[in-house]
PAZAPA-4460 file (N, C-alpha, C; in steps of 0.05 Angstrom, whole numbers, plus 32768, in hexadecimal, padded with zeros to 4 digits):
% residues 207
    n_x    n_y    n_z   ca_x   ca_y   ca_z    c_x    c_y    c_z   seq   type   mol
   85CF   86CD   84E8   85CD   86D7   84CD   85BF   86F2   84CD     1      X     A
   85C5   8705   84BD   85C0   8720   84C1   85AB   871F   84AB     2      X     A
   8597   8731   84AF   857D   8731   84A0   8585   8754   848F     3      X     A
   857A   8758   8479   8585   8764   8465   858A   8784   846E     4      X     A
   857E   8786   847E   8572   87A7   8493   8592   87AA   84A3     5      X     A
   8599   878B   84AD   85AE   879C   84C9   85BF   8792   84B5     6      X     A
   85BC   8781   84A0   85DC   8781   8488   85EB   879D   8484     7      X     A
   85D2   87B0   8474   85D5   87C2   846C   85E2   87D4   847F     8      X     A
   85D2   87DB   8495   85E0   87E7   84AD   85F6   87DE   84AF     9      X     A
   8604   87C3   84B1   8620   87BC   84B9   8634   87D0   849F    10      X     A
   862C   87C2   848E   8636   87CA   8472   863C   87ED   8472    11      X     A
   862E   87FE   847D   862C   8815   847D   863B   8823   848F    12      X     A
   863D   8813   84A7   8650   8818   84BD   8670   8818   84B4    13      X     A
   866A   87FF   84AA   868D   87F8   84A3   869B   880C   8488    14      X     A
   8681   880A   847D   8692   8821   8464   8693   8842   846E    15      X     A
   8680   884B   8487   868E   8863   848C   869E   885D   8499    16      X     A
   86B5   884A   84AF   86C5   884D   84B4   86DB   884E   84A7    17      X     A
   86D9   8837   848E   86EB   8839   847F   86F2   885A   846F    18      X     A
   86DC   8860   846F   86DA   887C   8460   86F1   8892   847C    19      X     A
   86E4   8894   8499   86EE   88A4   84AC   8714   88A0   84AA    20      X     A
   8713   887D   84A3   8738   8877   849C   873F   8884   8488    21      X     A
   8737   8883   846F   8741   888E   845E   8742   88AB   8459    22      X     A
   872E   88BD   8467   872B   88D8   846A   8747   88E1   847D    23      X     A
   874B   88D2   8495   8767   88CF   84A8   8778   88CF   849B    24      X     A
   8784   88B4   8493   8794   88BA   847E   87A0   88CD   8467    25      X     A
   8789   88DB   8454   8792   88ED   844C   8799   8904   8452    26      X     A
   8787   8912   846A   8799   8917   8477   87B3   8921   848C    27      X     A
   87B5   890C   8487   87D8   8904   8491   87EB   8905   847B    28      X     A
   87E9   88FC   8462   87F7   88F9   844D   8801   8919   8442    29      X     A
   881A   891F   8447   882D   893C   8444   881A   893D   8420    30      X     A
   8816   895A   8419   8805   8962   8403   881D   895E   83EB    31      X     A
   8823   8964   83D8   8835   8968   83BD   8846   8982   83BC    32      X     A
   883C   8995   83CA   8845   89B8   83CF   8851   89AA   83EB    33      X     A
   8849   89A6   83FC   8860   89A7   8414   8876   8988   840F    34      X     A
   8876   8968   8408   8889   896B   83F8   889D   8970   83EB    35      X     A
   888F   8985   83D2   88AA   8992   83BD   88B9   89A8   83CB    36      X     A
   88A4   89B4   83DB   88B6   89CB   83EB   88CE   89B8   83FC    37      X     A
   88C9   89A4   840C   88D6   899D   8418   88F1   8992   840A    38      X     A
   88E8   8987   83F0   8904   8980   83E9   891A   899A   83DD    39      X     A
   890A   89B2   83DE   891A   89C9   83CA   892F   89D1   83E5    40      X     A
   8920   89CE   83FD   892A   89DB   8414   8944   89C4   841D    41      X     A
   893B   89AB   841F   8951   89A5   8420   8971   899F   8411    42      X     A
   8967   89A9   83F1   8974   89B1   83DA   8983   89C8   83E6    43      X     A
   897C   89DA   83ED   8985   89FC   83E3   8993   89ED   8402    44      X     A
   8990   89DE   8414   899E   89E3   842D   89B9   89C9   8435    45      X     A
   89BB   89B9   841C   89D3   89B2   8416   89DF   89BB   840B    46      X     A
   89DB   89CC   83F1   89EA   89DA   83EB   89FA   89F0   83F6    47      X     A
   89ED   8A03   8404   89F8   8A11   8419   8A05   8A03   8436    48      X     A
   89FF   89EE   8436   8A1B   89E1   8446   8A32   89DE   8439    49      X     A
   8A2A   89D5   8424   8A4D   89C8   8411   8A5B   89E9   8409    50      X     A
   8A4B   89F6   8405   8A51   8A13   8401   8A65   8A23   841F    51      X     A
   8A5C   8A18   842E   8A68   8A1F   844B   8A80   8A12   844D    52      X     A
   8A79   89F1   8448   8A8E   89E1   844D   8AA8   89EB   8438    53      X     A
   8AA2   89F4   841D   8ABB   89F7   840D   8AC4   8A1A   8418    54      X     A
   8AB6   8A29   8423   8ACA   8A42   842B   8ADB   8A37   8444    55      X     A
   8ACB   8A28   8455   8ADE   8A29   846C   8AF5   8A09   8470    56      X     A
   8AF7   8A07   8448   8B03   89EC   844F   8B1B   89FF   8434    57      X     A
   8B17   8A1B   8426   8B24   8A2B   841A   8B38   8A3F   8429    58      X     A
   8B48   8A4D   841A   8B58   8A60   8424   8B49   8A7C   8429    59      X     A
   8B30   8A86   8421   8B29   8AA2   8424   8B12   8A97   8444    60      X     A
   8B18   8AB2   8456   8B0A   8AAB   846E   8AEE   8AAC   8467    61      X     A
   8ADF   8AA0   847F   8ACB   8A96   847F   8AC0   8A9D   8495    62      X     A
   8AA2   8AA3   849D   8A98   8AA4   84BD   8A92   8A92   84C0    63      X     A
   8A8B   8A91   84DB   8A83   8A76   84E6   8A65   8A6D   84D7    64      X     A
   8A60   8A55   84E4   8A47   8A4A   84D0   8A2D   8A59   84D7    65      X     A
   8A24   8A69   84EA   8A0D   8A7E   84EF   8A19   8A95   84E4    66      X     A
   8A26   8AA1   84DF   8A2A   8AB5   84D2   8A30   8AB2   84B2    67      X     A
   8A36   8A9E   84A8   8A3A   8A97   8489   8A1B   8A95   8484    68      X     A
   8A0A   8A89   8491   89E8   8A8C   848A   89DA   8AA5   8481    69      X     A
   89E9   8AB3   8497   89D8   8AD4   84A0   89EE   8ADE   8487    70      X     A
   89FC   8AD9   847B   8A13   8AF4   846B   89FE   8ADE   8455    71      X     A
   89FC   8AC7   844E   89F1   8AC5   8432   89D3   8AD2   8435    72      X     A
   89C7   8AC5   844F   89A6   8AD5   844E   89A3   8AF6   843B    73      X     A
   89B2   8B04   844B   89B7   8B1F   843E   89BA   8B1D   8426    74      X     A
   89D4   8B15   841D   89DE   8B1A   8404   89CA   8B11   83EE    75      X     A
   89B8   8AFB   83FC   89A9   8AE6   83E1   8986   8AFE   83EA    76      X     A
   898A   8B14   83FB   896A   8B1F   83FC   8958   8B16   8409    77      X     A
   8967   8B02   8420   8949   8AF7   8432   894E   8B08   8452    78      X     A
   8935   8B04   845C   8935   8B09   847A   8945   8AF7   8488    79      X     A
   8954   8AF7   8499   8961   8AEC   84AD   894B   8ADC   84B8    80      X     A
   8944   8ABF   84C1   8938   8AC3   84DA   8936   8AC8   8501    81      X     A
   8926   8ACC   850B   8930   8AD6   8521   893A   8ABD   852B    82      X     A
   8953   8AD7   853F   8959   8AC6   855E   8956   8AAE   8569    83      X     A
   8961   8A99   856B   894C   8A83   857E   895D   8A89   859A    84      X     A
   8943   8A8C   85B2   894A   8A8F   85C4   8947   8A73   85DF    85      X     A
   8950   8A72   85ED   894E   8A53   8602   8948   8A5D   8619    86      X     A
   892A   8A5E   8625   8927   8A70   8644   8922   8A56   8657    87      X     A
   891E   8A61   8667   8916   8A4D   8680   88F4   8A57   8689    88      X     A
   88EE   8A3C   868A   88D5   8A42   869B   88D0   8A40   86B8    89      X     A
   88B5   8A49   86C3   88BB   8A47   86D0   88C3   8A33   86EA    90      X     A
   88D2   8A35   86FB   88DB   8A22   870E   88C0   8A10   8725    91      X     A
   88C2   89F9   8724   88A9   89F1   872F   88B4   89E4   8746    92      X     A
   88B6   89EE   875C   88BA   89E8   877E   88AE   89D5   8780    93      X     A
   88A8   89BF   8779   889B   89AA   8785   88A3   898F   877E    94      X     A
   88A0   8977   878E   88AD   8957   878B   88AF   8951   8768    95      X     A
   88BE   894C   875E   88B6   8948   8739   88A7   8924   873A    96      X     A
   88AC   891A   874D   889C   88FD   8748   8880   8908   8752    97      X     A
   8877   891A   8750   8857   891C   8766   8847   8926   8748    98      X     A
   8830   8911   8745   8824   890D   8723   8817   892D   8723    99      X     A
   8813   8938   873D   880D   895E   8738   8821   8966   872B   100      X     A
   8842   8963   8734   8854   8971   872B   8858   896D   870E   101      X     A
   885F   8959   86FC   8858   894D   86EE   8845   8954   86D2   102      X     A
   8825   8956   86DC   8811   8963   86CC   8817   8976   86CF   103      X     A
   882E   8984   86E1   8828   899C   86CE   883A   89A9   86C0   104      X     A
   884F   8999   86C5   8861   899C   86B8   8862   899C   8690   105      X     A
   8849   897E   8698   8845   8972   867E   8832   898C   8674   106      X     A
   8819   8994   867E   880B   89AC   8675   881C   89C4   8665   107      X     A
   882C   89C8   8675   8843   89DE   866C   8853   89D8   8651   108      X     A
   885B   89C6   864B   8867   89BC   862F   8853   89B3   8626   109      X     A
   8836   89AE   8621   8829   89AD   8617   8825   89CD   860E   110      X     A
   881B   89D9   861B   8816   89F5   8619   882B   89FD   8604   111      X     A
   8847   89FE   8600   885C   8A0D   85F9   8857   89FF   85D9   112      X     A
   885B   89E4   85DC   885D   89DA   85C8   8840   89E1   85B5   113      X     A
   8829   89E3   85BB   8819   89EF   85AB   881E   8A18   85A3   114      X     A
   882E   8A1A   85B5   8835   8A3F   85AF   884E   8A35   8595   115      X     A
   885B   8A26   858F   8868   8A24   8579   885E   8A15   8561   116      X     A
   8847   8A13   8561   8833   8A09   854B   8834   89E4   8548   117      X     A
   8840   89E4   855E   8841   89BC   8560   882D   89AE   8568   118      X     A
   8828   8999   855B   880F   898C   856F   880B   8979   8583   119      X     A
   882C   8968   857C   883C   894B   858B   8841   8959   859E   120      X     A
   8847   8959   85BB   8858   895D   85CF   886B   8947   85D0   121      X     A
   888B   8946   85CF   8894   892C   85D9   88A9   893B   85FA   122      X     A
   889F   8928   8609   88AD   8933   861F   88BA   8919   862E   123      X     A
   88D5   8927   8634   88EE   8919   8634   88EB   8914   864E   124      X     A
   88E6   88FE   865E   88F7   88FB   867B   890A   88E7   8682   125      X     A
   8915   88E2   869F   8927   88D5   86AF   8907   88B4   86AE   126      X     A
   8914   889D   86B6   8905   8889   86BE   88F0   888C   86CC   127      X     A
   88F7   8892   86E7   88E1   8892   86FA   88CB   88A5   86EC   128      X     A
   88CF   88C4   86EF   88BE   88D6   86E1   88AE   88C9   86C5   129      X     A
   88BC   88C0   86B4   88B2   88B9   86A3   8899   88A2   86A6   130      X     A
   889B   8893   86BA   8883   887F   86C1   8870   8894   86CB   131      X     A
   8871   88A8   86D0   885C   88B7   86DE   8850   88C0   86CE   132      X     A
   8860   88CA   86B2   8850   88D9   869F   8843   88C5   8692   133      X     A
   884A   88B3   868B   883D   8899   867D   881F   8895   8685   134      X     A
   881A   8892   86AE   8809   8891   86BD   87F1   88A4   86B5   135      X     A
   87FB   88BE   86B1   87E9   88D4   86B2   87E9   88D2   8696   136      X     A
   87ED   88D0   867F   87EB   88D2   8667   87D0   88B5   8661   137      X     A
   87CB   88A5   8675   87C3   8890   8671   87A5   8894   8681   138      X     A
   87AB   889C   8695   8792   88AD   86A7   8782   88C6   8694   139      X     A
   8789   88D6   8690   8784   88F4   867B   878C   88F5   865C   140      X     A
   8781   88DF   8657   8787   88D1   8635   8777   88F5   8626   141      X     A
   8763   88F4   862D   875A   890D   861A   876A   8922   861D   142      X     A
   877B   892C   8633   878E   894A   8635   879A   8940   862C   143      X     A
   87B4   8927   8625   87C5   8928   861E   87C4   890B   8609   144      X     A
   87B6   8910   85FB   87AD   88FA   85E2   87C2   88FD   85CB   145      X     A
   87D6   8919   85C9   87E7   8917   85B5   8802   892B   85CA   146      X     A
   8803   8914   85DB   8820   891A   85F6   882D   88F6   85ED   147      X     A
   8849   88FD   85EB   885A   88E8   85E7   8870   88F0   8604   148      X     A
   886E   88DA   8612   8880   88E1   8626   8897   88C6   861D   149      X     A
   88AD   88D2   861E   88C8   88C9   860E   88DD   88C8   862C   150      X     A
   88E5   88AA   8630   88FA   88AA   8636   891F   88B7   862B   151      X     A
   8929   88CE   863C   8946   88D4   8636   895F   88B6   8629   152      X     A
   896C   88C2   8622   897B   88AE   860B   8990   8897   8622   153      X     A
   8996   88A6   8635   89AA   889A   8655   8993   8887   865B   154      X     A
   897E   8888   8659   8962   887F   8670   8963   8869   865A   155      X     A
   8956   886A   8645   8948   885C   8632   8964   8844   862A   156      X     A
   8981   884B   862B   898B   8836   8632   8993   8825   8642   157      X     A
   898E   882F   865C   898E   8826   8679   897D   880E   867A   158      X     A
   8962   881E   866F   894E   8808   8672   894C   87EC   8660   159      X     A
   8961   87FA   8647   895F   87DF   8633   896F   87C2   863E   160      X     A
   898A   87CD   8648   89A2   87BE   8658   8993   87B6   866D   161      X     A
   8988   87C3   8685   8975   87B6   8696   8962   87A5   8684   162      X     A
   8951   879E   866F   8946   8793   8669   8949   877C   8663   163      X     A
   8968   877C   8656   8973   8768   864E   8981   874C   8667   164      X     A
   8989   8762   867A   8996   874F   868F   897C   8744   869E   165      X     A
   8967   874B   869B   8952   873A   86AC   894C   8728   869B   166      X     A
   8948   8731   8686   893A   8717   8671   8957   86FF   866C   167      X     A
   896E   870B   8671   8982   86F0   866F   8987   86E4   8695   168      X     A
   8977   86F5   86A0   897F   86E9   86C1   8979   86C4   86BD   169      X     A
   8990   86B2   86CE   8990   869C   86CD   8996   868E   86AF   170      X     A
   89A1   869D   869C   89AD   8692   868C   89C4   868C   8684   171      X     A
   89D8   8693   869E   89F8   868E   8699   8A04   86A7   868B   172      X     A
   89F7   86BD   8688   8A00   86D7   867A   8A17   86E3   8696   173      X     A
   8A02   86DF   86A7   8A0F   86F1   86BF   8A2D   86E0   86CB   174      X     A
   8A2B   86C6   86D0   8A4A   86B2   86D8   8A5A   86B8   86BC   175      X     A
   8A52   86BD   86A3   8A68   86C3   8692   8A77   86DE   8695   176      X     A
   8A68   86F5   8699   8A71   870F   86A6   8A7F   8709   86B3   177      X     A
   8A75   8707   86CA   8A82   86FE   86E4   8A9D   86F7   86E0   178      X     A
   8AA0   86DE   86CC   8ABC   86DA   86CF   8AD0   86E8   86BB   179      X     A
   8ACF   86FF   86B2   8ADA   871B   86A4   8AD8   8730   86BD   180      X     A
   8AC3   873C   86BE   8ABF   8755   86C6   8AAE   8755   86DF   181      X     A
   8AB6   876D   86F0   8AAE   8770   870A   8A97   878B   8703   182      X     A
   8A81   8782   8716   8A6E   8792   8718   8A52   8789   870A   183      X     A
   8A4D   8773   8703   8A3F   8767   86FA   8A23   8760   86FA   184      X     A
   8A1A   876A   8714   89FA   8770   871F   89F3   878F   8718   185      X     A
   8A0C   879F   8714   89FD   87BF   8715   89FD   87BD   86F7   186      X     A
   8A0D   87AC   86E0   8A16   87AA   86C7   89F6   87A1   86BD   187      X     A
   89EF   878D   86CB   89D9   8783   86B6   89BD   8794   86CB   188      X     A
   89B9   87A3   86DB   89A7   87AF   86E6   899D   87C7   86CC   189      X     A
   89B9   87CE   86BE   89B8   87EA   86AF   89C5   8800   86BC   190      X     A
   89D5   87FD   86D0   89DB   881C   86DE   89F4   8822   86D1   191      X     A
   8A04   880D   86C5   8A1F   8817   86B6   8A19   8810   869D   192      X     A
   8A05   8816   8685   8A00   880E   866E   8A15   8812   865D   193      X     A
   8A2A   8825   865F   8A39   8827   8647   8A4E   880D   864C   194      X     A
   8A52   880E   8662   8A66   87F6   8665   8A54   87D2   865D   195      X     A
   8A3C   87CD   8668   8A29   87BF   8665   8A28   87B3   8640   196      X     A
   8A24   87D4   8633   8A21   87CB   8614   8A3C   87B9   860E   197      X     A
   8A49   87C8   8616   8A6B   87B8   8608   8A66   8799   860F   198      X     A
   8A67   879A   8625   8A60   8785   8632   8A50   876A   861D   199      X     A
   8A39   8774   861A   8A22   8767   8611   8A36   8760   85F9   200      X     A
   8A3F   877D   85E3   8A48   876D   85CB   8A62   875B   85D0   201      X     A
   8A6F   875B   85DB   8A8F   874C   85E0   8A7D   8728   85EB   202      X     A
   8A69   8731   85F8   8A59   870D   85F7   8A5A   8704   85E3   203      X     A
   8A3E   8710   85D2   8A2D   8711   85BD   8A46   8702   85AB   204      X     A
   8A5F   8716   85A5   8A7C   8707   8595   8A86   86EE   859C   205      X     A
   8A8C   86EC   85B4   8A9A   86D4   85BF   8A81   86B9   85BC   206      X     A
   8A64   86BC   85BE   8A5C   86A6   85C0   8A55   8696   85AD   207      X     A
***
């Protein structure tokens, strides 16, 4: 039983946290001005699609869809914006599974991604790589406390179809294959997933 001294203290603890949540929370919560802007912008930018879509679905020519932007920009009085350009960085000579190669890779898109006013990094890898970044993101929680390392879209279904054929191993999934289709250990491993998905649904139907 708590005596009235460490009540109060408990009591005081818990309401500034609750206070530190709700200070978080707000904010996070997009303001009323960014919002309404956002809906005007996406207003004025369907319209100028359907505006595109009816010249180049009309008889008077039309430019292509970056140049119909830049001829209304003008005409309507705005600045163009600039260029987007795609460079390469630089090339890193060394093993990509070695957790040096890696950090610093990850440092580097961290770096870039704060030069374009972002604060998320999400960085895309292959399987293997990707357990490494996981590793070091898990080791160096304070450098990379707002690093999302993201499995590629080929990987991330590889791994799902592999996931699935282990968790059905010994359940008669694999002798039903079997007696259809050839290749049936690399099928439920994940290495032929597109063929694998069909697969899975043409079961999923028949059973």
């Amino acid at each position: 039983m708590l005596v009235p001294a460490q009540a109060g203290i408990t009591l005081c603890v818990q309401l500034h946290a609750r206070t530190e949540r709700l200070v978080t929370y707000c904010n996070q919560v997009p303001t009323l001005v960014f919002l309404a802007s956002r809906e005007i912008s996406l207003d004025r930018a369907a319209f100028e699609d359907m505006s595109f879509l009816r010249q180049v679905t009309g008889d008077s020519p039309c430019p292509e869809y970056s140049g119909f932007n830049t001829k209304h920009a003008r005409e309507s009085g705005q600045q163009p914006g600039h260029k987007t350009g795609i460079v390469y960085t630089p090339f890193l000579d060394m093993v990509p599974a070695e957790p040096d190669t890696m950090k610093t890779a990850m440092v580097e898109a961290q770096r870039l991604t704060l030069l374009t006013g972002q604060e998320w990094t999400i960085f895309t890898n292959d399987q293997p790589l990707y357990q490494v970044a996981v590793n070091i993101t898990w080791v160096d929680q304070s450098m990379f406390s707002m690093f999302v390392p993201h499995l590629g879209g080929m990987h991330m279904m590889m791994s799902f179809v592999g996931a699935v054929g282990a968790l059905m191993r010994g359940s008669g999934l694999e002798d039903i294959l079997k007696s259809t289709f050839a290749g049936v250990p690399k099928l439920l491993s994940g290495k032929k997933f597109p063929k694998m998905s069909e697969h899975y649904v043409l079961s999923l139907r028949n059973s």
